[in-house]
Residue, then its C-alpha position, 0 to 999 in steps of 0.5 A: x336206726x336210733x333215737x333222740x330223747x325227747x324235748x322236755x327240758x328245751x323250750x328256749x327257742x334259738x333259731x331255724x337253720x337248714x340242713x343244707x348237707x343232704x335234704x334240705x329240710x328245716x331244723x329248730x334249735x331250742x336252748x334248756x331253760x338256763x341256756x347252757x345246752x341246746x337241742x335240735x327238734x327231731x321227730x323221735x321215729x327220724x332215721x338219723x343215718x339218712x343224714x349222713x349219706x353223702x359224699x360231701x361230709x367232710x369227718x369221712x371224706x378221703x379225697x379232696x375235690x373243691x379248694x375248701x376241702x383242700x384247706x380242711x385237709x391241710x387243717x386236719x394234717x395241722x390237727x393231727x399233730x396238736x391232738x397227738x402232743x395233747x395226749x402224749x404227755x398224758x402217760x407212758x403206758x398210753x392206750x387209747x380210745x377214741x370214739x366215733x374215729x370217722x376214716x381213722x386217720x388220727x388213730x392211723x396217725x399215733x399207730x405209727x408213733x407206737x401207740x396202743x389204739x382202738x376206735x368206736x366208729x357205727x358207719x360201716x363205710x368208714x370202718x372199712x376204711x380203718x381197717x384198711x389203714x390197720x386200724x383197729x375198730x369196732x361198731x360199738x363199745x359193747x364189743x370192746x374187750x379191753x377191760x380200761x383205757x386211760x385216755x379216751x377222745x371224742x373229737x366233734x362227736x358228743x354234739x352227734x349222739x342221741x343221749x349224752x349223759x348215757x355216752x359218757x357213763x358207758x365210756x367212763x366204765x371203761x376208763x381207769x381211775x385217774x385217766x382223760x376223757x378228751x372232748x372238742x365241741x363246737x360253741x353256739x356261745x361263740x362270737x362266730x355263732x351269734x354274728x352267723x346264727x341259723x347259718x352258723x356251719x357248726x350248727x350243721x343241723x340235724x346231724x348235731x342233735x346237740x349244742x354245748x356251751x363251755x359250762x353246758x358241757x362242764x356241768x354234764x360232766x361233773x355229773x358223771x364224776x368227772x373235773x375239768x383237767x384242762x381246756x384249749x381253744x381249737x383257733x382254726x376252727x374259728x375261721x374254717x366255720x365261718x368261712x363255710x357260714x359266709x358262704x351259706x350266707x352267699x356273703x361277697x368275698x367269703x374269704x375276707x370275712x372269715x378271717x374277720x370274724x374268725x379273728x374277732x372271735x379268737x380274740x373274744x375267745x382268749x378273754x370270755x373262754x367262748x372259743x368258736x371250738x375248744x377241746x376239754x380234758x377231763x380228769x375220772x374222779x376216783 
């Protein structure tokens, strides 16, 4: 089990979104007072793994069983390949960590391209499957032996854990002096946030205990002796959350409003930076 921190700082109210993955049960969103991160409420006692169980929850799937897992493959497949040319031109000697890896697939990915790999995953479900594809994977970085890394990613998994600022300290201890740490987080300032909002997909309450904006995130990180490298907006995202929101909604033609409102959110991203998703590279001060 773990914890989440208390609400102190967020009193702002957002909304009231369900979690419709596994219980069904109401979750409340609140914003910090200058609005730049946001919090779901989650009883400190809550065993947070119940959350996780089930078959449906696309980062651990491995089989496709609907049309709308089949386009999140065909996504992930593009995925892979925009992750792998973001950190190739990083530095020859690559070796890399990524934490919360799920199934492994982008670690299996650069493996086969002769990259050095490790990953940090906690469900044992999936590190058995990293294993399987010769990932190399621990349950927690306190078991890593490896004394720095010079790239280290964390794919939609900051919004997941319970004390942020306290993730990327310890993740920067293993970082060297002048490498990357790679973060992609959903927007809840996005365009497709505010037109879907309590069934915006990418709330996906209460699984991300967190949500970012571009500055929220930044602001965190310069705490942590990190700057901002660079930032790249995840389009696909755009439209595969919002086809999963316009579904939730239960919204005639799904399909049809997705590509509306994932475009106009694209298109909003590329000039106010409020992408649906992005992806931040951090430089590690020295």
């Amino acid at each position: 089990m773990f914890h989440v921190k208390p609400m102190k700082k967020y009193n702002k109210y957002y909304c009231t979104a369900k979690d419709r993955l596994v219980s069904g049960e109401l979750f409340s969103v609140y914003f910090n007072n200058n609005r730049t991160i946001a919090k779901t409420k989650v009883d400190r006692s809550e065993d947070m793994y119940r959350f996780y169980k089930s078959n449906q929850y696309h980062s651990h799937q491995e089989t496709t069983k609907t049309f709308t897992d089949k386009i999140y493959f065909i996504s992930r497949r593009i995925m892979l390949y925009f992750k792998y040319r973001l950190i190739k031109s990083k530095t020859a000697n690559l070796k890399l960590l990524d934490y919360g890896c799920g199934n492994g697939s982008f670690l299996k990915y650069l493996n086969d391209r002769k990259i050095n790999t490790t990953g940090v995953e906690k469900s044992l479900v999936s590190q058995k499957v990293c294993r399987a594809k010769g990932v190399n994977v621990f349950s927690s970085i306190k078991d890593i032996n490896q004394s720095k890394y010079n790239i280290i990613t964390m794919w939609h998994v900051l919004e997941h854990v319970s004390n942020p600022s306290k993730c990327i300290s310890a993740l920067s201890k293993l970082l060297s002096i002048g490498g990357s740490l790679v973060i992609a987080i959903p927007n809840i300032q996005s365009i497709d946030s505010q037109v879907f909002k309590s069934e915006w997909a990418a709330l996906d309450v209460p699984r991300h205990l967190w949500h970012f904006t571009p500055k929220g995130l930044i602001d965190l990180l310069q705490k942590q002796n990190f700057i901002l490298y660079n930032k790249r907006s995840l389009f696909l995202d755009a439209y595969y959350i919002s086809l999963l929101s316009a579904r939730r909604k239960k919204i005639i033609f799904p399909w049809i409003i997705a590509i509306f409102v994932g475009t106009v959110s694209n298109i909003f991203g590329l000039f106010t930076g409020n992408c649906s998703s992005s992806v931040f590279v951090f430089k590690k001060r020295n």
